[in-house]
N, C-alpha and C positions, 0 to 999 in steps of 0.2 A: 696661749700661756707658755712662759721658759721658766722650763725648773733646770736647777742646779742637780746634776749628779755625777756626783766621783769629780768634783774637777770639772764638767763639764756644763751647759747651758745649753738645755736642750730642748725642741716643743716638747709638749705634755705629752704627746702620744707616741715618743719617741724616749720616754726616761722609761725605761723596764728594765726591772728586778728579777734575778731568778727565781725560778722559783725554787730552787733550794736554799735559797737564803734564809737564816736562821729566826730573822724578823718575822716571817711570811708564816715559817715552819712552826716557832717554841712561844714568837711574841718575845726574841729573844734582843731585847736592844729599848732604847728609850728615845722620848721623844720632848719636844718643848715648843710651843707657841709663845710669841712674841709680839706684841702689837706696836704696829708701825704709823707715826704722826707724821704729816709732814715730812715723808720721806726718811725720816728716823728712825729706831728702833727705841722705843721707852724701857726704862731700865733693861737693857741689853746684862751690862754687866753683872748682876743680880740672876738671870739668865741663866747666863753662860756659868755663873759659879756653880747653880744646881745642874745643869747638865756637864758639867766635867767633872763633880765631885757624882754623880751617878755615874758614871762613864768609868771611873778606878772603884767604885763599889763594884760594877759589875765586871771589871778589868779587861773593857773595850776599848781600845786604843783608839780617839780619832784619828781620820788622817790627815788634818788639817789643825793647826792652830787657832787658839780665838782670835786673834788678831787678823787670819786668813778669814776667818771665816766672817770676821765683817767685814772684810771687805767685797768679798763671793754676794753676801748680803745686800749690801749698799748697790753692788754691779745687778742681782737678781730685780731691784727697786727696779729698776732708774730703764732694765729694759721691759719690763713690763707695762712701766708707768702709773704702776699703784701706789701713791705715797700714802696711802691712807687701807690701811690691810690689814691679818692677820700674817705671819713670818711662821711657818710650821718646819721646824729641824728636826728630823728623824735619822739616830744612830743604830745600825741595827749590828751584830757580829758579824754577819757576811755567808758566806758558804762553808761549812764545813762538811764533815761526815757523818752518815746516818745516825740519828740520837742523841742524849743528850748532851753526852759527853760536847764539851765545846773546843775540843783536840782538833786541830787543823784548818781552823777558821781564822783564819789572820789575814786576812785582807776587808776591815768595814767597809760596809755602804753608808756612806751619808747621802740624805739627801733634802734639799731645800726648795719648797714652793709658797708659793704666797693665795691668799685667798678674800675675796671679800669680807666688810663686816660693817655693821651699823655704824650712822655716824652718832656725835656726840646728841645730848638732850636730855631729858630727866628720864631716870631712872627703868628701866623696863619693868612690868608689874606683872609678876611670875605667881602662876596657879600651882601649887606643888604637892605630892603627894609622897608620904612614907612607903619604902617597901621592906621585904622579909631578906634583902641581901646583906648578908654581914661581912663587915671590914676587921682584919684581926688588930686587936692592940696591940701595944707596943711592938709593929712590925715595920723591922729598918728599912722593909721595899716600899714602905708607904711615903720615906722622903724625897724621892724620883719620880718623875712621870716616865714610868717603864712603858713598856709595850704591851703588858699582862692587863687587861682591865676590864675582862669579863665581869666581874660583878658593877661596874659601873656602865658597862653594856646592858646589861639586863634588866638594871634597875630602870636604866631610861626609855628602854623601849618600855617597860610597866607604864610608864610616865605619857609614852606617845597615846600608848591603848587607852590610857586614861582619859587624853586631852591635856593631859597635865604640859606644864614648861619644865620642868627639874623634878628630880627626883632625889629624896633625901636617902640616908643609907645608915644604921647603927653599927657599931663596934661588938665586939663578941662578950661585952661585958653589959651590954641593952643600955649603950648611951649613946646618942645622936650625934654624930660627926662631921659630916658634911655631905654633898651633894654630887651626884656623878660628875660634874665636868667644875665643880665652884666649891668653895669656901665657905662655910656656915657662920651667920653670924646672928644674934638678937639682942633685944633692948631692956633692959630693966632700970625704969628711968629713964637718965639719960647717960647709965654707964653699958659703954656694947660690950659683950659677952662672944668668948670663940671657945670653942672646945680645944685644950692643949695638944699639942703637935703629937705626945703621949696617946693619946687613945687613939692613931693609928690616922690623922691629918696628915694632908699633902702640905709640908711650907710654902704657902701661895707667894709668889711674887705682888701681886695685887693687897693678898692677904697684909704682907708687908707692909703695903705700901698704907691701906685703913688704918695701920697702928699707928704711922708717921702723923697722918693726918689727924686721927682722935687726939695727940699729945700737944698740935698746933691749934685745936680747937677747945680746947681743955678739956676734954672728955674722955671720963673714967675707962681704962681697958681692961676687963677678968678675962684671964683664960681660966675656963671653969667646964665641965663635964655637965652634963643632962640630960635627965630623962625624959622621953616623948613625951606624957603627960605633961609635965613643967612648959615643954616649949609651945603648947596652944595657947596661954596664958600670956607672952611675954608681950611687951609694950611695943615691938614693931619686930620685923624679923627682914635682913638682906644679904643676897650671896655676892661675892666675888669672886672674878674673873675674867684672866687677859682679855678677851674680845671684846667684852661691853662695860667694864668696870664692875660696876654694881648694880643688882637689878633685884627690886623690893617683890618681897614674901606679900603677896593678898589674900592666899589662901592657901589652907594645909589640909590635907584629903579634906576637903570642901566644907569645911568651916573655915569662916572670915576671921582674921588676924588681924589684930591691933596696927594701926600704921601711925607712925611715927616722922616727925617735919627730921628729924637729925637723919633720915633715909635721904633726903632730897640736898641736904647741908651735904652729908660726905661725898655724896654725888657729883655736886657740884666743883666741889673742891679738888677731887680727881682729876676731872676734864681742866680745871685751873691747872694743874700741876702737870700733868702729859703736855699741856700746851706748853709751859713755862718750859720745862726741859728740855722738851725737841724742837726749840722753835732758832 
């Protein structure tokens, strides 16, 4: 495997990081996966907007332009030969001096590798279980994929202990938000339901991308708040997420959930649309 770092293409057992770097050290830097069709990247730009508008929230300079950096991208593909992958860009601050203080860290690391991932098909059917980790409301570090993600670390290893596939995660106000590595979504009818960016939601790319398609399919969109009780009830339930798209709720701590044919609709329509754009 050749990753990208600093500039460079290099084997995988030859990209290393200091270990004072600030990534390694505080979780100081953010990151973004991108899934690659057909040797493309799907919504790249969409992308690239939320990690460089993370990148001046946290006032990490890359050191590459987006423009550069598709093309680093496009160059990463093509020598690996994955046209079909996940894209993992990780910005971290770099080295600085002991603590928090981020005084003397001015040179990032970036770094880019690619990874397997499923191919396209109906939808993955995810056993999921609630846990006790809370996500604060209205918290601005919630619209970046930072490097901090302990609590969606712990919820999934619950989730592994369990047997479960994902793990769900409440807000500091006891309403359901979404799932360590995906996007929450359920059905009431046939209008889908997300919890608003407000209770402390990642802006998913993907997430986007459901809204696109509910509006092409005439299907009602609530961003709407809920509580765990309510969501055992709902008429289907499915997360999103760059890897696989969308992968259907069957069960929530081990009661069976409603499923729903508009699970297998927007599914479908996804793998339409990734095809259509990068083709």
């Amino acid at each position: 495997m050749i990753v990208f770092l600093n500039g460079q293409f290099v084997p995988d057992d030859q990209a290393l990081v200091s270990a004072f770097d600030r990534g390694f050290l505080y979780g100081d830097g953010l990151f973004e996966g991108v899934r690659i069709f057909q040797g493309q990247p799907f919504r790249w730009a969409q992308h690239l907007e939320r990690f460089q508008r993370g990148a001046e929230f946290l006032k990490i300079a890359p050191p590459f332009s987006s423009e550069a950096l598709r093309r680093f991208a496009e160059e990463l593909i093509a020598k690996n030969r994955m046209p079909d992958s996940l894209l993992r860009l990780v910005l971290s601050r770099g080295v600085g001096v002991r603590g928090y203080s981020p005084k003397g860290a001015e040179r990032p690391t970036l770094v880019m590798s690619l990874h397997p991932v499923p191919t396209s098909g109906p939808p993955q059917r995810w056993r999921l279980v609630t846990t006790p980790f809370r996500l604060p409301a209205d918290e601005p570090l919630s619209q970046f994929k930072t490097c901090n993600k302990l609590a969606q670390i712990l919820a999934r290893a619950q989730a592994d202990a369990a047997g479960a596939d994902e793990a769900l995660l409440m807000n500091t106000e006891g309403r359901v938000v979404e799932a360590s590595s995906s996007n929450l979504f359920w059905l009431v009818d046939r209008a889908v339901c997300t919890p608003p960016l407000a209770a402390g939601v990642l802006p998913g790319v993907t997430r986007a991308v459901v809204f696109e398609l509910c509006r092409t399919m005439g299907l009602a969109v609530r961003e709407t708040s809920l509580p765990l009780p309510k969501l055992y009830g709902a008429d289907g339930l499915f997360l999103s997420l760059t890897t696989i798209g969308l992968a259907e709720g069957v069960s929530l701590d081990g009661r069976p959930l409603a499923r729903s044919a508009v699970v297998t609709e927007l599914n479908q329509a996804y793998w339409n649309l990734a095809r259509e754009e990068t083709a």
